[in-house]
C-alpha positions as CSV (number, residue, x, y, z in Angstrom):
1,X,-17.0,-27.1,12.3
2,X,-19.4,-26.1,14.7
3,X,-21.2,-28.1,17.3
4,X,-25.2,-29.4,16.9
5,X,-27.6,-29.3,19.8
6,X,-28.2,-33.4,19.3
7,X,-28.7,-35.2,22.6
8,X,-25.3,-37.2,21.9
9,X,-23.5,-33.6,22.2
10,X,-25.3,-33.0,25.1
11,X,-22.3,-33.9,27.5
12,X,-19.8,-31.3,25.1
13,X,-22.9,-28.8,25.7
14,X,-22.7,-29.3,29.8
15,X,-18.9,-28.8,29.4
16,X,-19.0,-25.8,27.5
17,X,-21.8,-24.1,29.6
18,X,-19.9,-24.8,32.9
19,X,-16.7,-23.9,31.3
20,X,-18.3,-20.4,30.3
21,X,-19.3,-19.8,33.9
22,X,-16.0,-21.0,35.1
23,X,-14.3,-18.2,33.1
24,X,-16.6,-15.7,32.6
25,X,-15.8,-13.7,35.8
26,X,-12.1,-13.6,34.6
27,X,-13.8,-12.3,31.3
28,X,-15.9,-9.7,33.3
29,X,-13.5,-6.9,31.7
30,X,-12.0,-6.7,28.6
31,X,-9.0,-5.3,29.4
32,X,-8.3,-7.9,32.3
33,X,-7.1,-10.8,30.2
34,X,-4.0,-9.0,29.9
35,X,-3.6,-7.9,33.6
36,X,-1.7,-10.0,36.1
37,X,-4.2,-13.0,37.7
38,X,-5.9,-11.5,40.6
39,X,-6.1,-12.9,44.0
40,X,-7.5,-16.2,44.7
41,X,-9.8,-14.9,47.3
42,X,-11.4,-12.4,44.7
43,X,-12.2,-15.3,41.8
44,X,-14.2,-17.7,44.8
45,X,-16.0,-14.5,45.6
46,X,-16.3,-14.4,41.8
47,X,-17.4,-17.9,41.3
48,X,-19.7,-17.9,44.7
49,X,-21.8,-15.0,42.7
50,X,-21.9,-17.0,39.4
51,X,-24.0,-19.4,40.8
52,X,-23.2,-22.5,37.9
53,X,-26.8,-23.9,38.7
54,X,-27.8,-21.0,37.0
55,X,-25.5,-19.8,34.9
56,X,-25.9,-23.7,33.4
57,X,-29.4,-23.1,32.2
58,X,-28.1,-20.4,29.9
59,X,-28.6,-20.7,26.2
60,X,-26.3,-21.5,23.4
61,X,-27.4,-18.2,21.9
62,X,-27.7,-16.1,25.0
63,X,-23.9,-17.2,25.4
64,X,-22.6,-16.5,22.0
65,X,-24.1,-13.0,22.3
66,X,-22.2,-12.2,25.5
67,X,-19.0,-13.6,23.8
68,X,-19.1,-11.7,20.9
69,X,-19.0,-8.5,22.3
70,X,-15.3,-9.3,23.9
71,X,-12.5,-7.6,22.2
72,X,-9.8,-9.8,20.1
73,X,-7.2,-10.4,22.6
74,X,-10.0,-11.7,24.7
75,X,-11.5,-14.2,22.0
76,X,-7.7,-15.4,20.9
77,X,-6.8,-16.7,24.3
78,X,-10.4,-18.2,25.1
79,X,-10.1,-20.5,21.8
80,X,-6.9,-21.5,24.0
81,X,-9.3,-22.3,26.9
82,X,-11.1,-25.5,25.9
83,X,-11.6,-27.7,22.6
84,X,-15.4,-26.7,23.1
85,X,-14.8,-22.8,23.2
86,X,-12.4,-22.8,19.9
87,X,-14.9,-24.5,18.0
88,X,-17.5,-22.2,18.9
89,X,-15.6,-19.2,17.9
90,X,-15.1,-21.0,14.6
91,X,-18.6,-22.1,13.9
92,X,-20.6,-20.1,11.2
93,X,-23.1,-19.2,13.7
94,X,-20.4,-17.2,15.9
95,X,-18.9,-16.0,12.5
96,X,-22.5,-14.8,11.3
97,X,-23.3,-12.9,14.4
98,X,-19.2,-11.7,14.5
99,X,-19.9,-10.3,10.9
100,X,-23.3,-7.7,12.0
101,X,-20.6,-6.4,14.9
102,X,-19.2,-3.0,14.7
103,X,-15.3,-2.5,14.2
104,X,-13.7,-2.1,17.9
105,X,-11.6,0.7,17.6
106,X,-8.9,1.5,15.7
107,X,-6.3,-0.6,14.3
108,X,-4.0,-1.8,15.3
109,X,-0.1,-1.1,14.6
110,X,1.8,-4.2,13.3
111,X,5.5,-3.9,13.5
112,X,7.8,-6.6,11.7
113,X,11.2,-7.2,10.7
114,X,10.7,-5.8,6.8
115,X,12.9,-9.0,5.7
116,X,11.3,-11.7,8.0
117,X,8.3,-11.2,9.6
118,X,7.5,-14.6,9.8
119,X,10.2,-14.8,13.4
120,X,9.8,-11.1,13.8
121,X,6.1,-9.6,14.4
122,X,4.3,-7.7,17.1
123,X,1.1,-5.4,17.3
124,X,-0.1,-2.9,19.3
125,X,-3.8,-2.0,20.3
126,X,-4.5,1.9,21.2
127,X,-7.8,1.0,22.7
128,X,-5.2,-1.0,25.7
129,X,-2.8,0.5,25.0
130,X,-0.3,-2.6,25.1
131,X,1.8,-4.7,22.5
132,X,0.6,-8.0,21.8
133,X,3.4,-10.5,20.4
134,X,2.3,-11.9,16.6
135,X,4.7,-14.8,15.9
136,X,3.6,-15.0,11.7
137,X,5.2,-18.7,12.0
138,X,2.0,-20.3,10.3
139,X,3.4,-18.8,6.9
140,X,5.4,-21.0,5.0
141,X,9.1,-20.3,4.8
142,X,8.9,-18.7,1.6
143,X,6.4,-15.9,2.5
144,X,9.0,-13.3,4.2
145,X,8.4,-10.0,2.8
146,X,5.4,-7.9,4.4
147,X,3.4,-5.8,1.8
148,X,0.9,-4.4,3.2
149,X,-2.4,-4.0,5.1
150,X,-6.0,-4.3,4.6
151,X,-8.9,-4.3,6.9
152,X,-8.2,-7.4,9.0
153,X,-6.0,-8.8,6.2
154,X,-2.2,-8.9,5.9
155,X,-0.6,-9.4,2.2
156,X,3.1,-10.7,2.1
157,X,5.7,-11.6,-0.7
158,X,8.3,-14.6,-1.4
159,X,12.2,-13.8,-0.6
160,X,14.7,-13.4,-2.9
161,X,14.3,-16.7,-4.7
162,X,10.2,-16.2,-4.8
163,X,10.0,-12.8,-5.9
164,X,7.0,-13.4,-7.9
165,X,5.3,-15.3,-4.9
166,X,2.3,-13.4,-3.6
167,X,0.0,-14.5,-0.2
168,X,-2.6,-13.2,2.0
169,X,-3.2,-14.3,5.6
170,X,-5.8,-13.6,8.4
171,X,-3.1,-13.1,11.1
172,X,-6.2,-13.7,13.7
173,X,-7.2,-17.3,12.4
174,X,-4.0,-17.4,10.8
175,X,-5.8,-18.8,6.9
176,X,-3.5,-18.3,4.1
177,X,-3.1,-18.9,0.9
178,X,-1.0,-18.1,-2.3
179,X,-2.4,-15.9,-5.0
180,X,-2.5,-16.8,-8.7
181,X,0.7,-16.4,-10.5
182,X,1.1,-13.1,-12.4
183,X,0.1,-13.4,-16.1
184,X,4.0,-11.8,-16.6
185,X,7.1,-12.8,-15.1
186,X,8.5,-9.6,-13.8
187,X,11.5,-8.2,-11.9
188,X,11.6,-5.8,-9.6
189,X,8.2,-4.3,-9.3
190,X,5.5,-2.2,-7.1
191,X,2.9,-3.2,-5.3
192,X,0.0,-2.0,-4.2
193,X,-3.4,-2.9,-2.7
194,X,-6.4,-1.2,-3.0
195,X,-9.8,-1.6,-1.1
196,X,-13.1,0.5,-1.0
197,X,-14.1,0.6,2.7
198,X,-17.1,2.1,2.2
199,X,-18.2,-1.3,0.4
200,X,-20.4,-4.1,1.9
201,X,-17.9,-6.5,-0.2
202,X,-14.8,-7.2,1.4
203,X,-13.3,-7.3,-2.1
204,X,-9.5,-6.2,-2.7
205,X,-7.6,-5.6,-5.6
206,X,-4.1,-5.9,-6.2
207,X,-1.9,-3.1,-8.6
208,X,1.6,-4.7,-9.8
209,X,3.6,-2.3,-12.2
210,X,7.2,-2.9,-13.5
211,X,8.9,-4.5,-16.5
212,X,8.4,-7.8,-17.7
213,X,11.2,-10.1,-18.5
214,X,12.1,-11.6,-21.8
215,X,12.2,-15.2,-22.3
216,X,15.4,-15.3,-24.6
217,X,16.8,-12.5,-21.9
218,X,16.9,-9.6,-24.4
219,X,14.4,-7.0,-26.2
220,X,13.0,-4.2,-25.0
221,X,12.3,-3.6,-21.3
222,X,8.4,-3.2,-21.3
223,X,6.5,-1.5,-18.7
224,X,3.0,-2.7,-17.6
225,X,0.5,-2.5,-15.0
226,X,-1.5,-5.7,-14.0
227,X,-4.2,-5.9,-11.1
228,X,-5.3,-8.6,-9.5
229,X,-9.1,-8.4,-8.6
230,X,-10.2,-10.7,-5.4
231,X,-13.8,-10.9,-6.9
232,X,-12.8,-13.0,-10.0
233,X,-9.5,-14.8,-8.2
234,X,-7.7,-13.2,-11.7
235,X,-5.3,-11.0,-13.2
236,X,-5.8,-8.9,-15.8
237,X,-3.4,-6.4,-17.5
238,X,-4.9,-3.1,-17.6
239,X,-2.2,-1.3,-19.7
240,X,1.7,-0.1,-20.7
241,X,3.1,2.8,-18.5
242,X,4.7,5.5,-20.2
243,X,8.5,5.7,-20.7
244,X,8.4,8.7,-18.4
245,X,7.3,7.0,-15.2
246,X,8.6,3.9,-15.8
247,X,12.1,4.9,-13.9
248,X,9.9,5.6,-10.9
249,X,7.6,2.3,-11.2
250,X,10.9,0.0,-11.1
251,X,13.0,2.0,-8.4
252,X,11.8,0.3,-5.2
253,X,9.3,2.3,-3.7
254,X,9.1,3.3,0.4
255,X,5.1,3.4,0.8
256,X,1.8,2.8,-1.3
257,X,-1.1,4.8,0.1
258,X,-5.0,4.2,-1.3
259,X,-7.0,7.1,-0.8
260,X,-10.2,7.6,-2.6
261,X,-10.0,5.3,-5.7
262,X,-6.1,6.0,-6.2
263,X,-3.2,4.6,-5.8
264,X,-0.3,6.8,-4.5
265,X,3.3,5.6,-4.4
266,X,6.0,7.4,-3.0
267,X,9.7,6.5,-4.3
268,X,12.7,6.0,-2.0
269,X,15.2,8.4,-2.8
270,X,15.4,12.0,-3.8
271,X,14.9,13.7,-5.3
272,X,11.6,12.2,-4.2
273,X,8.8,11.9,-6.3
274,X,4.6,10.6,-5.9
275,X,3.5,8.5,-8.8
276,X,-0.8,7.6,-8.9
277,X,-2.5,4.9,-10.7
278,X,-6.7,5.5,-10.8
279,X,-8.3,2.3,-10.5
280,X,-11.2,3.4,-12.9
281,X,-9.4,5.4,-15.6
282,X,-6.3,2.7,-15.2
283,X,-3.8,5.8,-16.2
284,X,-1.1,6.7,-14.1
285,X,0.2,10.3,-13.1
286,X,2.4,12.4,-11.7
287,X,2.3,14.6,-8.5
288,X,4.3,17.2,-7.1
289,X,6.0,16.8,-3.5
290,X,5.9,19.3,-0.9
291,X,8.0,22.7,-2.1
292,X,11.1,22.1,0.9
293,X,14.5,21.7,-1.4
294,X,15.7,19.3,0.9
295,X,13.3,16.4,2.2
296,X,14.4,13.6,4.4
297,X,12.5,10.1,4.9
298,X,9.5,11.0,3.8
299,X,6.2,8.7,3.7
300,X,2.8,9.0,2.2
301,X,-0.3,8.1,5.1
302,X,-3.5,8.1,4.4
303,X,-6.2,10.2,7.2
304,X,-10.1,10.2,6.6
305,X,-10.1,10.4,2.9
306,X,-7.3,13.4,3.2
307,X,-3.8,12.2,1.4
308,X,-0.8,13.6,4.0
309,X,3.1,13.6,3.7
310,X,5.3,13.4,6.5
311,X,8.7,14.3,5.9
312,X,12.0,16.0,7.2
313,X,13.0,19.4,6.1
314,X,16.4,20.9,6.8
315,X,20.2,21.6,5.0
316,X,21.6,19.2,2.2
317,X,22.9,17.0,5.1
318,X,21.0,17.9,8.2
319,X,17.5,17.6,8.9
320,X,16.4,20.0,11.3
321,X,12.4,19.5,11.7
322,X,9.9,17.3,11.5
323,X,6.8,18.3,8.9
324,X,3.3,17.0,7.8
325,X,1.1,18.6,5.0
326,X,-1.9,17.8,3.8
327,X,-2.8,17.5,0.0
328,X,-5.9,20.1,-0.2
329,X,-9.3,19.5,-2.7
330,X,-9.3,19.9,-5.9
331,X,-7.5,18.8,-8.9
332,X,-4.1,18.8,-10.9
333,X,-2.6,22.4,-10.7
334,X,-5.6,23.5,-7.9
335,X,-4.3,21.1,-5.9
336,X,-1.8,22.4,-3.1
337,X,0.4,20.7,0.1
338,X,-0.8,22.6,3.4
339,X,1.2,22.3,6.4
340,X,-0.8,21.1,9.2
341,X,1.7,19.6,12.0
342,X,5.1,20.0,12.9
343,X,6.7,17.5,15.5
344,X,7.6,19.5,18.7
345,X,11.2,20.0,19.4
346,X,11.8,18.0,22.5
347,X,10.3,14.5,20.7
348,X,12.7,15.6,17.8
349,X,15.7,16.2,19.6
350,X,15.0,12.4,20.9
351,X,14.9,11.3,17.6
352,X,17.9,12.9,16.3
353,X,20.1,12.6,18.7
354,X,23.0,11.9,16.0
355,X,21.7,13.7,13.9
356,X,20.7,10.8,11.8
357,X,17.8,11.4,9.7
358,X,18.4,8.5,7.7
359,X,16.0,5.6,9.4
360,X,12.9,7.8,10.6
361,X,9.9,6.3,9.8
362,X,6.1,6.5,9.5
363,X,3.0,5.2,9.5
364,X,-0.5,6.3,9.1
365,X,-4.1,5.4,10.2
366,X,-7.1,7.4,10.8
367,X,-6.3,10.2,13.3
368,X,-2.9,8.0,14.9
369,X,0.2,9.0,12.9
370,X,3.2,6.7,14.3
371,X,7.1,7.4,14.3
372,X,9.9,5.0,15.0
373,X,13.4,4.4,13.9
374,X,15.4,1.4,12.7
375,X,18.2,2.1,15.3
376,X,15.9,1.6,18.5
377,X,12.7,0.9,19.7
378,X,10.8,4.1,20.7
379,X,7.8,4.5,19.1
380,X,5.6,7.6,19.1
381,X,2.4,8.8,18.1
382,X,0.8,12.0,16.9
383,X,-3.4,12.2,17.9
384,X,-4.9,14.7,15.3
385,X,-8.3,13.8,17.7
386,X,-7.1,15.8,20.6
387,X,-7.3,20.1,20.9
388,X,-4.3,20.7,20.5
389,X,-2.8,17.8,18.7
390,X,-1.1,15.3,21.2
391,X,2.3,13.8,20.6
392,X,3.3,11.0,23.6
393,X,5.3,7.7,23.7
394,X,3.8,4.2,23.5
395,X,5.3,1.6,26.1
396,X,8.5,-0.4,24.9
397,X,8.1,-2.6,22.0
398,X,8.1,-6.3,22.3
399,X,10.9,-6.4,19.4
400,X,13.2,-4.3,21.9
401,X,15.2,-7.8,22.8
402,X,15.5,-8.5,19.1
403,X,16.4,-5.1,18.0
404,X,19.9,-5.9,16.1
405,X,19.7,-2.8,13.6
406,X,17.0,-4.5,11.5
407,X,14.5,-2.3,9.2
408,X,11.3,-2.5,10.7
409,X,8.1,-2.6,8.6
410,X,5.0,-0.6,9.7
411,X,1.2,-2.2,8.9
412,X,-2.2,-1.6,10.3
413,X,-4.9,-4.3,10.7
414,X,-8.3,-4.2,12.3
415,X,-8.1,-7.6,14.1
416,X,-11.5,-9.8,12.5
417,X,-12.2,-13.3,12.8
418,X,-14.3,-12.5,9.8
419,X,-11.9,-11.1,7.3
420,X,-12.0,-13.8,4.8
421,X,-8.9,-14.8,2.7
């Protein structure tokens, strides 16, 4: 896969090495692969200064090192470039040095239709601040149904007819591939995916509770939890759930959240309700929800180790602000929700302009807290980094011109060429 240093590759060698000094002064910035093409007079003052009788002589290594450092947008359209320049960005030397490199910002928000993302996708990068369109059309047909988000991973689920279907792609190199079938055929069920990011292993595991279905289509509806561990390419069920939580586990869930070693789901409706699953005891619990009476469209995020609930407060029909607490330390009773934001009134007035509470929603990664609605396509986002808290609009969407009252899915992925399937 990746290209020798043989004198018969010598030509491919030449081409690459003049291609890189071609290119390299459109490269110069990282942001200006995305910028309009800029004047013709400016890239032959460019090319006059990139002299290729010297920029020729470079090294193979010397010019991996200077790639490396470009940003994803940057790498995905130079694989587009030249035959020579996608196979070194897919050779394991590239990959090797691609590994030692530090994260580059913060991830990135992926948007999809929540019922096909495979014609429906699109991403946006803080660090540019621009939308980036993600076409997911190297998934097979049957893998419609976005999950959820890992590191530079993206999990998905069959449709209706391939429920039990489970996959995981790189939506950078676009690998996939389909997990093991579940040791139980189930019906409808939760998932959730759980990864240490602390860890040098880029291991994942994979939490599926609900009932299990009876082969003569009778019996007693059994609840179970069965998790899915990357390491061993296996499931294993870990356990029944009790009869208690089992109502919550197989009513269809609006968010997972993994925050230090736990799995927190959040149910749909309300009254609503936070189940958790420890990934070392393997026992689930209960939680309660922020003290409001009346909650609307509420979501679990996850921020720095700190588990956070965003949600509506208001009347039995009208909400009438915008909330976020913050779970503080401790455990079981010590354990309290302390407000810590509230969105200001002119951003919610623009989001309830019908007073319409009913499609808010939100998503959640490291200090970026995101809000958007099924019913259009502003999105905006609260910065807990800036004194005072900021709260601005990102520019339009890319799935403005297929907005046709579609839910919308919310994921973040830290672009890699190295996250491994």
């Amino acid at each position: 896969m990746f290209m020798g240093k043989t004198a018969t590759g010598s030509r491919d060698e030449s081409y690459r090495l003049e291609s890189t000094s071609h290119s390299m002064s459109k490269l110069s910035s990282p942001a200006t692969i995305l910028l309009p093409e800029p004047p013709l007079d400016a890239l032959e003052a460019a090319e006059e200064q990139m002299d290729p009788s010297i920029w020729s002589m470079l090294p193979v290594e010397l010019v991996d090192c200077i790639l490396v450092w470009l940003p994803m947008p940057s790498l995905v359209q130079m694989r587009r470039v030249c035959r020579s320049w996608d196979l070194t960005i897919k050779s394991k030397p590239f990959n090797r040095m691609y590994m030692e490199m530090p994260s580059k910002g913060p991830a990135w928000l992926f948007m999809c239709s929540s019922f096909n993302c495979r014609e429906h996708a699109c991403a946006y990068n803080p660090l540019q601040n621009k939308w980036h369109n993600f076409p997911l059309s190297f998934l097979p047909p049957c893998m419609r149904f976005p999950l959820t988000a890992v590191g530079g991973l993206l999990f998905v689920r069959g449709g209706l007819n391939d429920a039990g279907l489970l996959g995981v792609c790189n939506p950078m190199t676009q690998a996939w591939r389909e997990l093991p079938s579940m040791t139980h055929t189930r019906l409808n069920f939760l998932v959730g995916i759980c990864c240490e990011e602390d860890t040098e292993s880029s291991s994942y595991k994979i939490v599926v509770a609900g009932g299990t279905t009876s082969e003569c289509g009778g019996g007693d509806y059994e609840c179970t939890t069965e998790v899915y561990d990357s390491l061993t390419d296996s499931w294993q069920v870990t356990g029944k759930v009790g009869r208690e939580l089992t109502v919550h586990l197989t009513w269809w869930t609006s968010n997972t959240i993994f925050c230090n070693g736990v799995l927190y789901c959040l149910t749909s409706g309300r009254p609503y309700s936070i189940i958790a699953y420890d990934i070392k005891t393997a026992v689930w619990m209960e939680l309660q929800v922020p003290p409001p009476k009346f909650l609307f469209c509420s979501f679990l995020i996850e921020r720095r180790g700190k588990l956070m609930f965003v949600g509506g407060v208001g009347t039995q029909r009208i909400c009438e602000h915008v909330h976020i607490w913050q779970l503080s330390q401790g455990s079981g009773t010590q354990q309290q929700w302390v407000e810590v934001a509230k969105m200001p009134h002119e951003y919610f007035l623009q989001f309830f302009k019908e007073r319409n509470a009913s499609d808010l929603k939100c998503a959640g990664n490291a200090d970026l807290v995101y809000f958007f609605k099924d019913s259009h396509t502003e999105v905006m986002v609260c910065d807990f980094s800036k004194k005072p808290t900021e709260w601005r609009w990102l520019p339009t969407c890319p799935l403005s011109a297929n907005f046709h009252k579609f839910s919308v899915r919310s994921l973040f992925v830290n672009p890699r060429l190295d996250a491994s399937i």
